[in-house]
C-alpha positions as CSV (number, residue, x, y, z in Angstrom):
1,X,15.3,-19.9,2.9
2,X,12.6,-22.6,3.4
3,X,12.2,-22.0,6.8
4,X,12.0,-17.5,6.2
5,X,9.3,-18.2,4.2
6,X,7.3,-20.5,6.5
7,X,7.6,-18.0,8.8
8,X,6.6,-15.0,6.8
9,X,3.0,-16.9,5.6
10,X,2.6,-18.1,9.4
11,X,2.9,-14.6,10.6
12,X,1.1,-13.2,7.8
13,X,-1.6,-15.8,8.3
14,X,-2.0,-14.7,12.0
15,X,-1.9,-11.0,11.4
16,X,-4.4,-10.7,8.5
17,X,-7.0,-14.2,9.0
18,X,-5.6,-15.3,5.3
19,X,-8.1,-15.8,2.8
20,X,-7.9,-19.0,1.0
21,X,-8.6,-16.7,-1.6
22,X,-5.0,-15.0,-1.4
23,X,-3.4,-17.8,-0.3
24,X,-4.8,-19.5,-4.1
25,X,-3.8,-16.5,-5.8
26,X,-0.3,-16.1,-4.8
27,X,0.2,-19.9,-5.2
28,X,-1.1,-20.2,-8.3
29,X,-0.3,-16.5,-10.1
30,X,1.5,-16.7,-13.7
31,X,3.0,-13.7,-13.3
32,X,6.3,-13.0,-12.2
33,X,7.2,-12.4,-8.7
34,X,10.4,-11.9,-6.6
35,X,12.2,-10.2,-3.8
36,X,14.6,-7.6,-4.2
37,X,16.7,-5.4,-1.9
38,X,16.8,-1.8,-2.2
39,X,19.2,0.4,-0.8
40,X,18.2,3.3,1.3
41,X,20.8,5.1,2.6
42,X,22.8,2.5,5.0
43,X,19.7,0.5,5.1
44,X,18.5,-3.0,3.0
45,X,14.9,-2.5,2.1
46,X,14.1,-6.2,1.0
47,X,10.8,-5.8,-1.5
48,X,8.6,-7.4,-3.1
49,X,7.9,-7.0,-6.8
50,X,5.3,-8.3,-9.5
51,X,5.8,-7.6,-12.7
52,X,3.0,-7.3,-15.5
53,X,2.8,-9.7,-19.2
54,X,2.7,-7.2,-21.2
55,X,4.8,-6.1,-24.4
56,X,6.0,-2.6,-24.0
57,X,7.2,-0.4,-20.8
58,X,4.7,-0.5,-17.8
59,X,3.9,2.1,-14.8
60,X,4.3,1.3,-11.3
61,X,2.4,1.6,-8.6
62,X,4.5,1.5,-4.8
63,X,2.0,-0.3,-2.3
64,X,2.4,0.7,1.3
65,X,1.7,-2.3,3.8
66,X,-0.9,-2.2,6.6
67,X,0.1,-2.0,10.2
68,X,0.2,-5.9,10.3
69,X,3.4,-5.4,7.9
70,X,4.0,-6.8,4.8
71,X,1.9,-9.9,4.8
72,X,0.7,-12.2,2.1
73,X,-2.4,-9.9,1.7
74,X,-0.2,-7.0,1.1
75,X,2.0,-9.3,-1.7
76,X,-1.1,-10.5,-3.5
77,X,-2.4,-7.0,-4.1
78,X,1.0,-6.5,-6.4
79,X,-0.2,-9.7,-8.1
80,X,-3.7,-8.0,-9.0
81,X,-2.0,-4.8,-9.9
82,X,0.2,-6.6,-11.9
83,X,-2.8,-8.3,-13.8
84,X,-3.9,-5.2,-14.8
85,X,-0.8,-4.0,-16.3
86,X,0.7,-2.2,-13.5
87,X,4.1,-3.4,-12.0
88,X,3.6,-3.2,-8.8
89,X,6.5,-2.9,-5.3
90,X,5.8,-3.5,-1.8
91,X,8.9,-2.8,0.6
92,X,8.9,-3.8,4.0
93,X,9.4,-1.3,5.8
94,X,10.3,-3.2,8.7
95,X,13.8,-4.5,7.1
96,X,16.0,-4.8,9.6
97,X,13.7,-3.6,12.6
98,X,13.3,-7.5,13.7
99,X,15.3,-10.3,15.7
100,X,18.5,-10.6,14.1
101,X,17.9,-7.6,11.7
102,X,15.2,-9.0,10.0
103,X,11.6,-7.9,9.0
104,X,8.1,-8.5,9.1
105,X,8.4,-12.0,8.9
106,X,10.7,-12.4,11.9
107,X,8.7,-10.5,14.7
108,X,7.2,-13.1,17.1
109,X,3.3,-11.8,16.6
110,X,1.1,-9.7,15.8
111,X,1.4,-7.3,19.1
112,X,4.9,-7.2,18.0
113,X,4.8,-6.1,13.9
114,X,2.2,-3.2,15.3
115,X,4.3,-2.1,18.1
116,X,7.5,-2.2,15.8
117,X,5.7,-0.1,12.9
118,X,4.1,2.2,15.3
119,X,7.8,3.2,16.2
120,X,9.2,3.8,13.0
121,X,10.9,7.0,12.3
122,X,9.0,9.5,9.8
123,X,12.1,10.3,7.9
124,X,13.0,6.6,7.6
125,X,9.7,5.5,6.5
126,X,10.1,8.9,3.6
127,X,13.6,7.9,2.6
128,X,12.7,4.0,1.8
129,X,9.5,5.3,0.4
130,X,12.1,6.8,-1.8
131,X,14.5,4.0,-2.5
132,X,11.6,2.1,-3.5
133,X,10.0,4.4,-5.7
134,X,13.7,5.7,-7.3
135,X,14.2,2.3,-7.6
136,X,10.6,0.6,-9.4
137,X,11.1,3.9,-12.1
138,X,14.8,3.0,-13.2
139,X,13.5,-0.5,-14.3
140,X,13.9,-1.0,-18.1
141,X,10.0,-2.5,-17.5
142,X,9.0,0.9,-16.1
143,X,8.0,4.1,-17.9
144,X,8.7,5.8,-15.3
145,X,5.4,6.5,-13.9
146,X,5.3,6.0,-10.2
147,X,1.7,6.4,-8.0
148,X,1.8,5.2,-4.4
149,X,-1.3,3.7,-2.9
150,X,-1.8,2.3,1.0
151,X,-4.1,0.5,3.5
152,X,-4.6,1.2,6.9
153,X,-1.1,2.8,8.5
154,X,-0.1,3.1,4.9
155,X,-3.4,5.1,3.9
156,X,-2.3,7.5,5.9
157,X,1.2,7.0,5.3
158,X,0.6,7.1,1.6
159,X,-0.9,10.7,2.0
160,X,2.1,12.1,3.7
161,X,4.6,10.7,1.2
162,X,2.4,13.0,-1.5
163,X,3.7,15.7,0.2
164,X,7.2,14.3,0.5
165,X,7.7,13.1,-3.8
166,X,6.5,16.1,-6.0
167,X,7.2,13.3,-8.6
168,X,4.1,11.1,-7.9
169,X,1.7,10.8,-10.4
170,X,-1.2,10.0,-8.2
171,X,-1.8,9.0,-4.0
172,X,-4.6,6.2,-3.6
173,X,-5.3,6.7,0.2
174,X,-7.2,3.5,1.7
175,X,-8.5,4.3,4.8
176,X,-5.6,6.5,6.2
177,X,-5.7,10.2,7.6
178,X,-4.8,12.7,5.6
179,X,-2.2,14.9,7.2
180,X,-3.1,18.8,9.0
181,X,0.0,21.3,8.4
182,X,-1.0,23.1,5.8
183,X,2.6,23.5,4.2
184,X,2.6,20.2,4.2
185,X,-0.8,20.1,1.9
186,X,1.0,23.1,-0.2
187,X,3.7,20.6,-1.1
188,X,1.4,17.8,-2.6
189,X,2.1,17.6,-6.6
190,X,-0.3,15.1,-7.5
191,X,-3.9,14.2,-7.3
192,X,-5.1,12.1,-4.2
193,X,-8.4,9.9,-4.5
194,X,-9.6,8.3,-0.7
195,X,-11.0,5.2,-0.3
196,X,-12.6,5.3,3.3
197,X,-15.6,2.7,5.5
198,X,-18.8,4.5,6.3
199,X,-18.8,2.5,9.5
200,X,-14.9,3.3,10.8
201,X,-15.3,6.9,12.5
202,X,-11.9,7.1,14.1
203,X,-10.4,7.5,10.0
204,X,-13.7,8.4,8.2
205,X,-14.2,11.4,10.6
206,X,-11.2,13.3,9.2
207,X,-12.0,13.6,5.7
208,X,-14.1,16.2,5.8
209,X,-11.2,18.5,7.8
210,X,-8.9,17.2,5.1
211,X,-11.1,18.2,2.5
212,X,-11.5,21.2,3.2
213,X,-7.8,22.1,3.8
214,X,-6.9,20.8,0.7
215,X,-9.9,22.7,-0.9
216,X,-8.1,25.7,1.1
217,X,-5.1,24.6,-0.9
218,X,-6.0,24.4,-4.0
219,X,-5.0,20.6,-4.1
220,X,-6.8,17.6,-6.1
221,X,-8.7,15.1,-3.6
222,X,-11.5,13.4,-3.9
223,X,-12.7,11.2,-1.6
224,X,-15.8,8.1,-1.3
225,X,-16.9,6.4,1.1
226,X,-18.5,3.2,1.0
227,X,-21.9,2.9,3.6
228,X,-21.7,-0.1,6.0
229,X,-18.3,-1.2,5.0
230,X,-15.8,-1.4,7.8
231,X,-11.8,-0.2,8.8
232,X,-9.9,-2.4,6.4
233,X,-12.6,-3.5,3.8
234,X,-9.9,-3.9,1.0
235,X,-8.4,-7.1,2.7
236,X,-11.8,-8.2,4.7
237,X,-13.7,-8.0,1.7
238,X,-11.8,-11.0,0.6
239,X,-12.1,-12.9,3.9
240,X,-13.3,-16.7,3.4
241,X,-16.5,-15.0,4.6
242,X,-16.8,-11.4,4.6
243,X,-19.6,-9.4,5.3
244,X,-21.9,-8.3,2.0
245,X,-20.9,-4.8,2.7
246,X,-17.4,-5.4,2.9
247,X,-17.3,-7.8,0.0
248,X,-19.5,-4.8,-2.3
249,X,-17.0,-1.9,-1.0
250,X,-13.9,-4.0,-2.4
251,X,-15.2,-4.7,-5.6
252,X,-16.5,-0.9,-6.1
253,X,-13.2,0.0,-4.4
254,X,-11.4,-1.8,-7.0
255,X,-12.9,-1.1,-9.9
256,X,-12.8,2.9,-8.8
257,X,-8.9,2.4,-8.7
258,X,-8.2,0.9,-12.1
259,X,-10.3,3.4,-13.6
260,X,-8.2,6.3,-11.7
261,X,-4.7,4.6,-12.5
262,X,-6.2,4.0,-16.1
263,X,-7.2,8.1,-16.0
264,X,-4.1,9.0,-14.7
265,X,-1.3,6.6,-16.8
266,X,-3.3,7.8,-19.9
């Protein structure tokens, strides 16, 4: 078990440039933390979950990795979720994709875990989306309240699970496309708030065709972007050294989200 672990910070160390910041956080966090396995369908999801101190039941949020996989970056946003009153789950969605059926932790590199993800069936990824989320709102801790929000490949992927789970009560989309079939849009239950970089065209160039078909829908989205910041400014804002617009789109991108998971809990 020693040894998986090693592994999973090394690899999460090389795919992200870990923070001392996170690495402090997760380390020294007084919240609870641990892994769990999920089952979805013949699959083990393994997970990991943080749970909130706080007295009565809690809602949940289901965080969707980057394409670097679920890295120590990825784990220590459940830990600020979970400060805030939120338990919070982040499945691998890698499990079993790796040598000798493991995850994220047991690919080789970096070149690897993006190759690996890039592959990953759409109707897998949906159905341990929705293990996960079945599985965070049976909890006695949970009220049942389940929002899913994700970074990079899980922006996007994030978006399309809001039209998979008419159940969600909200889609926090960081940085990810939003998806172009309009049934697809039709199906979306829930509200969708983007989080995008002013300076990453390849993503930021689609919300204003997203917006629209959603408008053309009738759906709830509401997108910001934040000027200078760049692809990925939720983790980079917390690099030893990050840029000052990085740094200022985290903290505004942050205190956006509480207030929408505060609005929409309420």
């Amino acid at each position: 078990m020693k040894t998986c672990l090693a592994l999973f910070v090394f690899s999460a160390a090389v795919a992200c440039g870990q923070s001392a910041a996170v690495t402090s956080r997760l380390a020294s966090s007084p919240r609870h933390r641990e892994w769990v396995t999920v089952k979805s369908g013949g699959r083990d999801v393994n997970c990991f979950i943080t749970y909130p101190e706080v007295a009565g039941r809690a809602p949940a949020v289901l965080v969707i990795h980057e394409i670097f996989g679920l890295s120590d970056w990825a784990r220590s946003v459940t830990d600020q979720l979970a400060e805030h009153g939120y338990i919070a789950i982040a499945p691998d969605l890698l499990s079993g994709a790796g040598p000798n059926g493991g995850g994220t932790a047991e690919f080789p590199g970096v070149d690897a875990v993006v190759k690996a993800i890039s592959k990953l069936p759409p109707d897998q990824i949906t159905a341990d989306l929705n293990a996960t989320a079945a599985y965070v709102a049976g909890l006695p801790a949970c009220n049942g309240a389940v929002s899913v929000a994700g970074f990079c490949w899980g922006g996007g992927q994030s978006f399309r699970y809001a039209t998979n789970n008419p159940r969600l009560k909200a889609a926090f989309v960081f940085y990810g496309p939003g998806p172009t079939n309009p049934d697809a849009v039709a199906a979306i239950r829930c509200p969708v708030y983007g989080f995008y970089a002013g300076n990453d065209a390849r993503v930021t160039s689609t919300v204003s065709p997203t917006t629209n078909l959603m408008r053309d829908e009738s759906r709830a989205y509401e997108p910001v972007t934040y000027a200078g910041a760049g692809h990925g400014f939720m983790r980079a804002g917390e690099d030893d050294k990050p840029t000052p617009a990085n740094q200022a789109a985290m903290t505004a991108a942050w205190q956006r989200w509480l207030e929408l998971l505060a609005k929409v809990n309420g």
